[in-house]
Structures are given as C-alpha cells and as structure tokens.
N, C-alpha and C positions, 0 to 999 in steps of 0.2 A: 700209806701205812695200812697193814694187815687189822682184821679182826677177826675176835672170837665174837661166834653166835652162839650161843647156849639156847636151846630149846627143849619141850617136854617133849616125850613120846610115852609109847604107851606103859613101861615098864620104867620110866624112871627119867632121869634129864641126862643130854650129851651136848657134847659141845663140835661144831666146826669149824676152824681157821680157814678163814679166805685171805685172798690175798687182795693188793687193789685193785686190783680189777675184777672183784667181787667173784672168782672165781674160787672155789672150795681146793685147798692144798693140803688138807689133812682133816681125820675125825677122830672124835674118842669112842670110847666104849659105852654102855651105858652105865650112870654113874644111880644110886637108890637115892639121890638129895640133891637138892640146888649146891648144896656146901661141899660134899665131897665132888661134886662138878668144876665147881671154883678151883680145888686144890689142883685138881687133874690139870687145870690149864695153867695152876701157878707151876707146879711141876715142868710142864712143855715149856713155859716162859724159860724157864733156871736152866734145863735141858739141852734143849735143841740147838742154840748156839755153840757148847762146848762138845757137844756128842760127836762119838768115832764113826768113822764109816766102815760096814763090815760090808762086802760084796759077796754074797752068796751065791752068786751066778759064775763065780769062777771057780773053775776046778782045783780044790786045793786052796781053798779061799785061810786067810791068817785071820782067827776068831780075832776080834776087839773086846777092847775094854766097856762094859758099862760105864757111865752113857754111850747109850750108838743106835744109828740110824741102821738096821739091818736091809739090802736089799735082795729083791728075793724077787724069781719067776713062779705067778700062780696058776694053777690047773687047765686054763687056758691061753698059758704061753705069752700074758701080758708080766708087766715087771710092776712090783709094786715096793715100799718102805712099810717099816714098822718103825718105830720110836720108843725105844726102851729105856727107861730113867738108870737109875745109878745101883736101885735093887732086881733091877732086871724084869720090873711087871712092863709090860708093852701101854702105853700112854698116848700112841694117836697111831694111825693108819693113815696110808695116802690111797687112794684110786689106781684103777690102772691102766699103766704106760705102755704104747706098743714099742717103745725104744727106751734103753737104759739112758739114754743121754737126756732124755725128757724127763725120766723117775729121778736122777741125780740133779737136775734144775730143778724138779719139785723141793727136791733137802734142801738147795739152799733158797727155796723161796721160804719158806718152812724156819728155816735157821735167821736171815732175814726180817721177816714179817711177825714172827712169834714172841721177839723181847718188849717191843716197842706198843705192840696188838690193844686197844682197845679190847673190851669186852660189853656185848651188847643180850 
C-alpha cells in the first residue's frame, strides 16, 4: 500500500505519494497550512481513481473531461502527468519519464496507491 508523506518546506506544507516501494509517484503544490494540505490529498484520494486520461503528446489529442490525468512532454523532451480534480486546479505532478509507457504506469500507480494511501 501507497503513502502520502506530508512535509514542511520553506513556504508552506506539500505532500508526496509514494508508492510501496517507497518510491515517489506524484507531488502536490505547496499548500499555506497543514489543513488545506490534508484536503489536497483528500481530493487526489476521491480523484485519481476515477480521472480521464487526456494524451497531450498526440497530435490532435480529444480534450477530456475533468477529472484527468493530463500527459504531457516537458522542455526537455521527458513526459510527465499532471492531475487535475473535477474544477480543473492541478492537484499533484508526477516526475519525469524518458518513455510514455513508464508516465502511463506511473497513473496507474497513482490511481492504485492513492484510495487506499495512509498518510504519514
């Protein structure tokens, strides 16, 4: 089973989803309270299991509905997810993948690990 690690940094608290093998499969933003931190990961909890998959790296890609997992290639040519809730603010970020097929394993690690997630 996945967890979320919540920690302080210097501007406020975020959270990380690892998965079990304590590797990191998604982050949030930084949240200004312990509490609006909490919501962000209840949000990804309710989210990420039922979220669309929108593929931005294909030409002529079919927008999705809110929730969705959007995937996307960054500045440097890796592919990464974003996690957008159901009002469309972006709710966790994945790292990045040198192959689409590793970013789309990360969603459903992500989709997986995030109902069930402890919080630590």
């Amino acid at each position: 089973m996945g967890k979320f690690v919540v920690k302080e940094v210097n501007s406020g608290m975020k959270f990380d989803l690892k998965a079990t093998n304590g590797q990191i499969i998604a982050s949030s933003e930084v949240y200004k309270s312990k509490a609006s931190c909490l919501k962000g990961i209840e949000s990804v909890k309710n989210n990420a299991p039922i979220a669309n998959l929108e593929d931005q790296t294909v030409e002529g890609f079919k927008v999705a509905k809110n929730p969705k997992f959007e995937v996307y290639t960054d500045k440097s040519g890796e592919f990464r997810f974003r996690l957008k809730a159901k009002n469309g603010e972006v709710i966790a970020t994945s790292e990045g993948y040198k192959t689409i097929d590793n970013c789309k394993k990360g969603i459903e690690s992500v989709r997986k690990n995030s109902a069930n997630s402890t919080i630590e």
